[in-house]
C-alpha positions as CSV (number, residue, x, y, z in Angstrom):
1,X,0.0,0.0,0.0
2,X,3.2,2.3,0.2
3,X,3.0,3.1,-3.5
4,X,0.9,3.9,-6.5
5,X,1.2,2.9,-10.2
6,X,-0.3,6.8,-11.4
7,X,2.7,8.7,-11.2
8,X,1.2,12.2,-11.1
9,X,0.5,13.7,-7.6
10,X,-2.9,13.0,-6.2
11,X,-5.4,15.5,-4.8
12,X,-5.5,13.6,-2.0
13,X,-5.5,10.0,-0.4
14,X,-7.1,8.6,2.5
15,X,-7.4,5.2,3.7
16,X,-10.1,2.7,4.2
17,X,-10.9,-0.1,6.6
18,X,-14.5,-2.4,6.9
19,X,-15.9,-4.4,9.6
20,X,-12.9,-4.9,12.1
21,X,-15.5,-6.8,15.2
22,X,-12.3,-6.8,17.4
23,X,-13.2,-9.0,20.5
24,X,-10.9,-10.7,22.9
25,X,-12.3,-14.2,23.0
26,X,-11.4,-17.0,20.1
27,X,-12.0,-17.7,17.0
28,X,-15.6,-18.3,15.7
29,X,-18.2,-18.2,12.8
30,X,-21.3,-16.4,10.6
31,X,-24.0,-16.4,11.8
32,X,-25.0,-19.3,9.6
33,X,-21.5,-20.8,10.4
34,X,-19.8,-21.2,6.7
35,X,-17.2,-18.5,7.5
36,X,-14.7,-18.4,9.9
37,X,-14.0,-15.1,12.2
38,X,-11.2,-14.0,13.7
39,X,-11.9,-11.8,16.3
40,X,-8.6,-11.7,18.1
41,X,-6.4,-10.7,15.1
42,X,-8.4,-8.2,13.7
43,X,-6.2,-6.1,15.7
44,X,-3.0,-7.0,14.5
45,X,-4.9,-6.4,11.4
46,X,-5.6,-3.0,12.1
47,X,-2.1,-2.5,13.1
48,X,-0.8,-3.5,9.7
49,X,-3.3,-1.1,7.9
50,X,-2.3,1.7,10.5
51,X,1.3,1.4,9.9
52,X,1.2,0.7,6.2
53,X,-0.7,4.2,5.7
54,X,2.1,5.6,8.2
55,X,4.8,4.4,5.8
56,X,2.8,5.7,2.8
57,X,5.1,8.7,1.1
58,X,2.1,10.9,0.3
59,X,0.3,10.8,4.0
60,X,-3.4,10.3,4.0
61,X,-5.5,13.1,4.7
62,X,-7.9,10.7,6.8
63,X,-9.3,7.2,7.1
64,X,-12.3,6.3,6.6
65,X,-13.3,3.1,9.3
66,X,-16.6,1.6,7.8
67,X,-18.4,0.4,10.8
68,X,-18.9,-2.4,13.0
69,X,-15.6,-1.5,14.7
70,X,-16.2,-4.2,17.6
71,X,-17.9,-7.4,17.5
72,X,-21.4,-8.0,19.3
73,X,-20.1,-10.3,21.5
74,X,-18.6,-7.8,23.3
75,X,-21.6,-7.4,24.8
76,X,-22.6,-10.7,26.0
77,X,-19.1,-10.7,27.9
78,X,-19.6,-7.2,28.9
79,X,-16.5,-6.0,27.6
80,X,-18.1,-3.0,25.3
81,X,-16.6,-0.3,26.3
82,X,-12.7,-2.2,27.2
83,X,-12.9,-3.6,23.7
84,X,-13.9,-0.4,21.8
85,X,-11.1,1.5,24.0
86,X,-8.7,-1.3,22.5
87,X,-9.3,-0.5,19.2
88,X,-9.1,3.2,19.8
89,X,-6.3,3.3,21.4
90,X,-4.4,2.1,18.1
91,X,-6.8,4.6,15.7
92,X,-5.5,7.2,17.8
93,X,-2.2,6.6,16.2
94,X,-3.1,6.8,12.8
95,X,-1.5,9.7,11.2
96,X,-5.1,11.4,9.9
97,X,-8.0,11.9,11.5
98,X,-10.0,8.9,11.8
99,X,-14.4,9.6,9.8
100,X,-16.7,6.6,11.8
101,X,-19.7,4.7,9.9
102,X,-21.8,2.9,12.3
103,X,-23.1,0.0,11.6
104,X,-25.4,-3.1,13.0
105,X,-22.3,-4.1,15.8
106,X,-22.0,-0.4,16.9
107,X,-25.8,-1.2,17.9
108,X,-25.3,-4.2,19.3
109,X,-23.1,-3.1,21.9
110,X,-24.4,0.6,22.2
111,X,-27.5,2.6,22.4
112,X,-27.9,5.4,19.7
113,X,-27.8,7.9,22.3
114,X,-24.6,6.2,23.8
115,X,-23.2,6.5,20.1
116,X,-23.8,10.0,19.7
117,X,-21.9,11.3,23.1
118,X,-18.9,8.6,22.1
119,X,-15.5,9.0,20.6
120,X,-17.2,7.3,17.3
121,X,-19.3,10.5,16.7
122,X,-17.1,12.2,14.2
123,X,-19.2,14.4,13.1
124,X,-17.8,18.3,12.8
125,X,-19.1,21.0,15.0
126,X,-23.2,22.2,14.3
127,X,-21.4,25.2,13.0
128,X,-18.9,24.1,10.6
129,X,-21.3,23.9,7.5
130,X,-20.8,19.8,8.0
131,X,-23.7,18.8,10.1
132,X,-26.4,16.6,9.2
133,X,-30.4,16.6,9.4
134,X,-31.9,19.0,12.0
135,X,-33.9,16.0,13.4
136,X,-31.3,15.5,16.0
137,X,-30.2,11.9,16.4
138,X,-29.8,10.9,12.6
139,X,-25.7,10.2,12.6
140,X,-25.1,12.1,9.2
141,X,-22.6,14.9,8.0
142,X,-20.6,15.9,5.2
143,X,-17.0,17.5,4.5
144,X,-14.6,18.6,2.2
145,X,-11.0,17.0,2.5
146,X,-10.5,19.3,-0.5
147,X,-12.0,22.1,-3.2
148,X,-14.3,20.6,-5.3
149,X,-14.6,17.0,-3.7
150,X,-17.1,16.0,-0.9
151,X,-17.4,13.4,1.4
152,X,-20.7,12.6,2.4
153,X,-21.6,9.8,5.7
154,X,-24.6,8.5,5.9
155,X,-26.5,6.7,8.9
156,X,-27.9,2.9,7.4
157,X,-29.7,2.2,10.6
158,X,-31.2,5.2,11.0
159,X,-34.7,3.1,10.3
160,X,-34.3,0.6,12.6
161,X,-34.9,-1.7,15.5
162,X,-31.1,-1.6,16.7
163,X,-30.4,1.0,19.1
164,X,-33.7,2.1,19.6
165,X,-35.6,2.0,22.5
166,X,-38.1,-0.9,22.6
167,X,-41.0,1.9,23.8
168,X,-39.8,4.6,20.8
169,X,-42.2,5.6,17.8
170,X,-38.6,5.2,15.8
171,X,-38.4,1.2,17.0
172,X,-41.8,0.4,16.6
173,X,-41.8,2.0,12.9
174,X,-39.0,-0.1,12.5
175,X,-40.4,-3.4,13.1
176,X,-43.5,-2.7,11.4
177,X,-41.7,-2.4,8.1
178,X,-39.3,-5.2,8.9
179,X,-42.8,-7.3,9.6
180,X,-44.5,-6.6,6.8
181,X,-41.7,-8.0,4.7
182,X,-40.8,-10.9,6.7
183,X,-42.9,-13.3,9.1
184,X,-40.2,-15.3,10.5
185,X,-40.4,-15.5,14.6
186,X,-36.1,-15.2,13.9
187,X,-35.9,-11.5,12.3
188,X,-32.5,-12.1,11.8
189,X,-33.5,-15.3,9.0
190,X,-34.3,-13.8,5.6
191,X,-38.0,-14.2,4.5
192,X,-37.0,-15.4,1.1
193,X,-34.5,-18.4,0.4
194,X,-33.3,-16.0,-2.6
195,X,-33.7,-12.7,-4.5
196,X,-33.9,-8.6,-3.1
197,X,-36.2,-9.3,0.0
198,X,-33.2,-11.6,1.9
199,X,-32.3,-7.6,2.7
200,X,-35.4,-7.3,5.1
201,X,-33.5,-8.6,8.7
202,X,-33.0,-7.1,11.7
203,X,-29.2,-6.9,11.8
204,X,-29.8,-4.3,8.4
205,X,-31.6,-0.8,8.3
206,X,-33.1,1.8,6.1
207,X,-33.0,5.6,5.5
208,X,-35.3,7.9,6.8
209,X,-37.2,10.6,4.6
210,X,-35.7,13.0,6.7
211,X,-32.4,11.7,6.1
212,X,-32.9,10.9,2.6
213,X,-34.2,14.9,1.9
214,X,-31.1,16.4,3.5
215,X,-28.8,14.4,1.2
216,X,-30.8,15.3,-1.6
217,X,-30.0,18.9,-0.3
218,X,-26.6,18.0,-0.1
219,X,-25.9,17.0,-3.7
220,X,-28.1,19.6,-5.1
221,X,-25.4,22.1,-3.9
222,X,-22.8,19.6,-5.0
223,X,-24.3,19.8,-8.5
224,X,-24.7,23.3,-8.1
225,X,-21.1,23.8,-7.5
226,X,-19.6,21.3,-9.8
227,X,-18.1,19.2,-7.1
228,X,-17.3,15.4,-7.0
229,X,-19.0,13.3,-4.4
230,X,-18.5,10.3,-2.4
231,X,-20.7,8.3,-0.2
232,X,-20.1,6.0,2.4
233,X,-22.4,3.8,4.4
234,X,-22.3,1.1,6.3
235,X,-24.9,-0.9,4.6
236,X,-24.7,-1.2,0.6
237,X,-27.6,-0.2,-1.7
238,X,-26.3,-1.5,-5.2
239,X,-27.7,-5.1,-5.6
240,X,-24.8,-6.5,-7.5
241,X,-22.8,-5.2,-5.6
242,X,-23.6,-7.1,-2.5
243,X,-25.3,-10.1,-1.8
244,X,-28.8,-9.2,-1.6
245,X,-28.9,-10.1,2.5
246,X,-26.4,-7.2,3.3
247,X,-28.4,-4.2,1.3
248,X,-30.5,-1.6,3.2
249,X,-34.1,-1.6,3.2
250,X,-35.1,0.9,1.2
251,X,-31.9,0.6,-0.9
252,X,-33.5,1.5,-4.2
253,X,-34.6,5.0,-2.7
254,X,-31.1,5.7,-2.4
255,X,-30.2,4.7,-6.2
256,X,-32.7,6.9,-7.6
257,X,-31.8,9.6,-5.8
258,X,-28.3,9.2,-6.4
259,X,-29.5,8.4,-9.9
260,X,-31.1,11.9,-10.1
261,X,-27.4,14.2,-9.3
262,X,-24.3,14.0,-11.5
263,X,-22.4,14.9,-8.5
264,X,-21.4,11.3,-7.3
265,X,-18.8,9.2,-8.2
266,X,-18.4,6.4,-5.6
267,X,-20.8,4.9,-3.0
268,X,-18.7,3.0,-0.5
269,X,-19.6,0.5,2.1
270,X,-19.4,-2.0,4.7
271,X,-21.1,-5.0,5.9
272,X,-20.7,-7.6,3.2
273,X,-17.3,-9.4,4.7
274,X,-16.7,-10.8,1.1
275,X,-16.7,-7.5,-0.5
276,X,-18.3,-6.7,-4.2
277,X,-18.0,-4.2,-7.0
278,X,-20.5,-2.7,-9.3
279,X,-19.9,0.3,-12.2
280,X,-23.5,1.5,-12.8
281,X,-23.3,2.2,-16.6
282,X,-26.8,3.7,-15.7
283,X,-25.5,6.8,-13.5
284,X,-21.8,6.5,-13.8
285,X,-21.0,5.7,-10.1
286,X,-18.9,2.7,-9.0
287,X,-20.3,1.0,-5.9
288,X,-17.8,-0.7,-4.1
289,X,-17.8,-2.9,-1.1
290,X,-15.1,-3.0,0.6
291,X,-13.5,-6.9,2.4
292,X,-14.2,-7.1,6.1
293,X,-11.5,-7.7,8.8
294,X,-13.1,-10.1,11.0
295,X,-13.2,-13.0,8.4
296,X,-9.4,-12.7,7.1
297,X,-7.0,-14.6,8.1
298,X,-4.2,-13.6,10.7
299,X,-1.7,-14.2,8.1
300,X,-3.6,-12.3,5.5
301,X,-5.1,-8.7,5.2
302,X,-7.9,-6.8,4.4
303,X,-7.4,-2.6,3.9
304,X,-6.4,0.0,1.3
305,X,-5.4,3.8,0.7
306,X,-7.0,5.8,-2.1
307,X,-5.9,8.0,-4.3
308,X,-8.1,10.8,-5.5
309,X,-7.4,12.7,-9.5
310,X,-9.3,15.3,-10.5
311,X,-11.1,12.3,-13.0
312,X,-10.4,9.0,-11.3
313,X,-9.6,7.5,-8.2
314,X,-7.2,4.5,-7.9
315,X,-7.9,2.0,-4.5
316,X,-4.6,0.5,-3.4
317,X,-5.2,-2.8,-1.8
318,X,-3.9,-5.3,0.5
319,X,-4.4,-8.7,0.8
320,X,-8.0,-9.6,-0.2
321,X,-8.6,-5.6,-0.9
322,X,-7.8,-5.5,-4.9
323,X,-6.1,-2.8,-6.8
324,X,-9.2,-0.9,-8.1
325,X,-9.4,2.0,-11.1
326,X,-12.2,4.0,-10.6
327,X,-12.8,6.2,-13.2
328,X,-15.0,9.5,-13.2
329,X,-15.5,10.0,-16.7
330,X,-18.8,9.2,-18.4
331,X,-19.0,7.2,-20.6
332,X,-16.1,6.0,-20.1
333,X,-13.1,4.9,-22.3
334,X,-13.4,1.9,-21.0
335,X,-14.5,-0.2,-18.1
336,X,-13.2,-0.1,-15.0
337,X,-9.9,-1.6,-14.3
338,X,-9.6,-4.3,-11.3
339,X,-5.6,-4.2,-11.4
């Protein structure tokens, strides 16, 4: 990850990290027990992504950690807030400032409320221009890491049962939309063996209207201003570029409205441990998934540093994280290059 094949100086770079679910017990599996997880290593893990973007000669101007940062178990052993203390005790030496997605094990072992008073609330002041939706407890925000390019996070499990109160209007929504789509006493076991409605468990989440008007805001101004955009999430919304049991609810609200700007070049997320790609030839923007921690191998990897032009962007990987070209043009000249 120290280098980069595109010899002409970036505008940028910032690193990149998925699904870590650090927990200090021994090895384990999936939930449905055909993948191995390695909860102890994901440290050393994170160690070799920290130092590798340490080493890197053009020094990233932040990282970008895509949620579920500490496994759920952690809660059953009570260890929360010792295990999420672990892991931020080695993001504290990154050499950029560290942007948080949250994502279904954030919920697991916290409250929303919890969340949002926490060292994983990176959001920027209420004053900085950044902030998100002024409906209070939504976890989004925007910045700029330079002119002309934006960085938008957005909150996947802001419809939801996790971290809600059981008593809340916001849970109880929640699980009515979750029941109408599946009738299994386990919420957590997809109502369909195969196909787009495997997305409608408990463990995934939607966007609000709310959430979904203020990003529409967003990009509107992002149009308006000719600037690049890229999203992150915890939770996918491209179907092919996921397996259909790791997308958001309401997943194809999110396409069309990204459908509907010019603005945005990249959606980026989480949650799928086997990572995916997409290029929608449709709007132009690559979707990509990025490999989770917890199920590579100690000996292995699973992390990368990306470098931003003014009309591509080039992922460095490591390990199980491929060398990606991601280019802005459209159409383009070609189709996107895995390297």
């Amino acid at each position: 990850m120290e280098s980069c094949p595109i010899e002409d100086a970036p505008l940028f770079t910032f690193g990149v990290i998925a699904d870590i679910q650090y927990a200090d017990i021994d090895d384990g599996f999936n939930y449905t027990r055909t993948k191995r997880r390695y909860y102890r290593s994901s440290l050393q893990l994170l160690m070799n992504a920290r130092e590798s973007w340490s080493r890197s000669a053009v020094k990233p101007s932040f990282i970008l950690q895509l949620g579920d940062i500490i496994d759920g178990f952690n809660k059953q052993h009570d260890s929360s807030d010792q295990a999420l203390d672990t892991v931020m005790r080695e993001l504290s030496t990154c050499p950029a400032q560290v942007h948080h997605v949250w994502g279904n094990h954030e919920f697991y072992n916290f409250s929303r409320d919890t969340l949002m008073k926490s060292k994983l609330n990176s959001s920027p002041p209420c004053d900085s221009g950044g902030g998100g939706p002024d409906t209070g407890d939504i976890y989004a925000y925007h910045f700029n890491p330079t002119p002309k390019f934006k960085i938008v996070v957005l909150d996947a499990y802001d419809v939801s049962v996790l971290g809600r109160t059981v008593s809340s209007v916001q849970y109880n929504n929640a699980l009515n939309i979750l029941k109408e789509h599946n009738s299994n006493e386990d919420l957590n076991h997809p109502p369909a063996e195969e196909g787009i409605k495997r997305k409608f468990v408990k463990f995934n989440g939607g966007f609000s209207r709310d959430q979904l008007n203020w990003l529409d805001g967003v990009l509107s101004l992002s149009d308006k201003n000719e600037e690049r955009v890229l999203i992150v999430s915890h939770l996918p919304v491209h179907p092919l570029s996921t397996e259909p049991i790791c997308l958001a609810w309401n997943s194809e609200d999110v396409l069309a409205l990204i459908g509907a700007h010019g603005c945005v070049v990249c959606f980026m997320a989480g949650h799928d441990h086997n990572g995916g790609y997409h290029h929608d030839r449709d709007s132009g923007v690559h979707h990509l998934t990025l490999e989770g921690v917890i199920e590579t191998p100690p000996d292995g990897d699973a992390s990368g540093t990306v470098w931003v032009y003014e009309d591509r962007m080039f992922l460095k990987g490591s390990g199980r994280t491929a060398d990606r070209l991601l280019l802005f043009t459209w159409p383009p000249p070609d189709e996107t290059q895995t390297m």
